[in-house]
N, C-alpha and C positions, 0 to 999 in steps of 0.2 A: 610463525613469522608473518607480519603483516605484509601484503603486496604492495607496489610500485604502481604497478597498471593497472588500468579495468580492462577488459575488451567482449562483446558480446553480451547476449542474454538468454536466459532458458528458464526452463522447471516455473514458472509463472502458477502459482495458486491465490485462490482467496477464500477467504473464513468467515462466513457470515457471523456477525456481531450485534449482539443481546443485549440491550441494557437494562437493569430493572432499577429502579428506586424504591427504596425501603417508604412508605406512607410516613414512618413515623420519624425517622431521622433526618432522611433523604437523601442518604449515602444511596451511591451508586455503584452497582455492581456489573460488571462486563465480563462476557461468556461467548466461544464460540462453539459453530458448529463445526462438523466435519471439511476436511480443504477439500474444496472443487479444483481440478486441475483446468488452467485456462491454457492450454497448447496455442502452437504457430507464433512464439512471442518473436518479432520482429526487433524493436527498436522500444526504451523506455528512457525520459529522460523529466525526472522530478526535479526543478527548481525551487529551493529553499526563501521561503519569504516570511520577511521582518522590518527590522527598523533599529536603526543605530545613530545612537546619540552621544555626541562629544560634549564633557565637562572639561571647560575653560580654568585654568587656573596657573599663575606663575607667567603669565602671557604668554600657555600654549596648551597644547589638548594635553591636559592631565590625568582623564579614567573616561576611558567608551564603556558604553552601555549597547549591549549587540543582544538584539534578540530575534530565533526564529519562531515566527507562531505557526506556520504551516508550507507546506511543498505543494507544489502543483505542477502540473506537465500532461505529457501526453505518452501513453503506452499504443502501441501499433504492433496489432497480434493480424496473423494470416484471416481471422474470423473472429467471431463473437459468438462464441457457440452457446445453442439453448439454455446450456445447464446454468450457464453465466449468465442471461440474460434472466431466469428466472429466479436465479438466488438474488443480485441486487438491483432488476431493474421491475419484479414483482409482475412480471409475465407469465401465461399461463400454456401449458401444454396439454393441448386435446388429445381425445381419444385418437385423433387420426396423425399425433403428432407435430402438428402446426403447431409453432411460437405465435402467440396470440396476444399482441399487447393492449393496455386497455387503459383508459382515461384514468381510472378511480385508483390505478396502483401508484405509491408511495416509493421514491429508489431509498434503498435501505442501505446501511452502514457496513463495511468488511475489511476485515484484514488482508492486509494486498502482500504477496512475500513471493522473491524471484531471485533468480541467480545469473551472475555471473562470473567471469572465466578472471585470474591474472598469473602475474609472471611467475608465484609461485604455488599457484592453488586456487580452488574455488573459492567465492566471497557469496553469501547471501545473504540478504537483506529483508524485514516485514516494517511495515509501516499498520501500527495498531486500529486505525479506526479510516476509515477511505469513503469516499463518492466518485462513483464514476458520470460524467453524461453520458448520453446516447450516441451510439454510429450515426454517420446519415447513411444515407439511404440512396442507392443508387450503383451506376454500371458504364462502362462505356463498350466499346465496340472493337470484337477482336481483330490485332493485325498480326504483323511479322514475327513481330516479337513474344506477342503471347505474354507477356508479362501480368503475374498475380493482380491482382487487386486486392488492396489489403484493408483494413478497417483500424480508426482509431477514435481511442476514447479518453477524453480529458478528467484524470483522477487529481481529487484534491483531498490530503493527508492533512489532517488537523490532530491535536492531542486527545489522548482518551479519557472520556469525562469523571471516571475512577480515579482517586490516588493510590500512589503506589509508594509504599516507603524505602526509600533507598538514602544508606548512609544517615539515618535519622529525619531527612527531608522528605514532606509528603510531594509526588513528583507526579505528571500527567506523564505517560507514552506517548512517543510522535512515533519513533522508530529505533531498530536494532539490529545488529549485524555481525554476523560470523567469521572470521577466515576457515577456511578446509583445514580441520588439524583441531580446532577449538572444542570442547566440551558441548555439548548439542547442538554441533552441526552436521551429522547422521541423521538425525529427530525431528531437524528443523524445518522441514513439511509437514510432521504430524498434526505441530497444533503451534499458535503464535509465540515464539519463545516468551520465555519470562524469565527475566532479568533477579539476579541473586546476587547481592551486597554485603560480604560481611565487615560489620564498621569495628574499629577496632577504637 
């Protein structure tokens, strides 16, 4: 049973993302690695962006055309811990530890996948191919209240450069999502779901 409400969020991983090209075809193939757990997920909110166009006909909107090409927004996690920062933002970790960022690293591609709560069960979510920017950098001065300081980072969700056939149509991935109750979603940290179509 689908949910009503969302409310909250949690369990925040992402899956670093491979792509190769054949030389000779140039089919694309995409592969991840293992999920990094990204803890302290605060607040996440992906806006859906597109373009939608009304055909005129009979002297009124006769067929819209709606499309979304990619989400963007802002996730706001307690930190940005090293393991994160080194899987997509290609930072290095010294012998003594230190996150060591460095001009000549490239931010690289990840499957982004989080959950949250509704009115009748859990709802997760992954978004196949992601960029995140950088935290800034900075602090302010404790008072009364003691209140966290948190960090956020602007992730933009575009489709995955792979086709994938579904229904007989070759389709790019943006994203996919579970209700609690649904066929792999037990699993669905393991590894980026993958969507199964039987066309009749």
């Amino acid at each position: 049973m689908s949910n009503k409400v969302h409310f909250g969020v949690k369990n925040a991983y992402i899956f670093p993302l491979t792509e190769t090209v054949d030389p000779d075809t140039g089919v694309v193939t995409s592969s991840y690695g293992s999920p990094v757990k990204w803890p302290g997920s605060v607040s996440i909110d992906l806006q859906a962006q597109g373009s939608q166009e009304n055909f005129y006909a009979d002297d009124s909107i006769y067929y819209v055309v709606s499309n979304t090409n990619y989400y963007q927004g802002d996730f706001e996690s307690a930190d940005v811990p090293a393991t994160i920062k080194a899987a997509i933002y290609g930072d290095i970790l010294d012998d003594n530890d230190a996150v060591v960022e460095i001009q000549e690293a490239a931010t690289k591609y990840f499957a982004f996948a989080f959950e949250t709560s509704g009115d009748v069960g859990g709802h997760r979510t992954v978004f196949y191919k992601c960029s995140a920017t950088r935290p800034n950098a900075g602090g302010s001065t404790k008072t009364d209240s003691s209140s966290p300081q948190t960090q956020t980072v602007t992730i933009t969700a575009i489709g995955r450069a792979d086709e994938v056939n579904l229904n007989g149509n070759a389709c790019h991935l943006i994203q996919a999502s579970l209700n609690e109750g649904d066929t792999g979603y037990s699993t669905f940290f393991n590894a980026p779901y993958t969507p199964t179509v039987t066309s009749t």
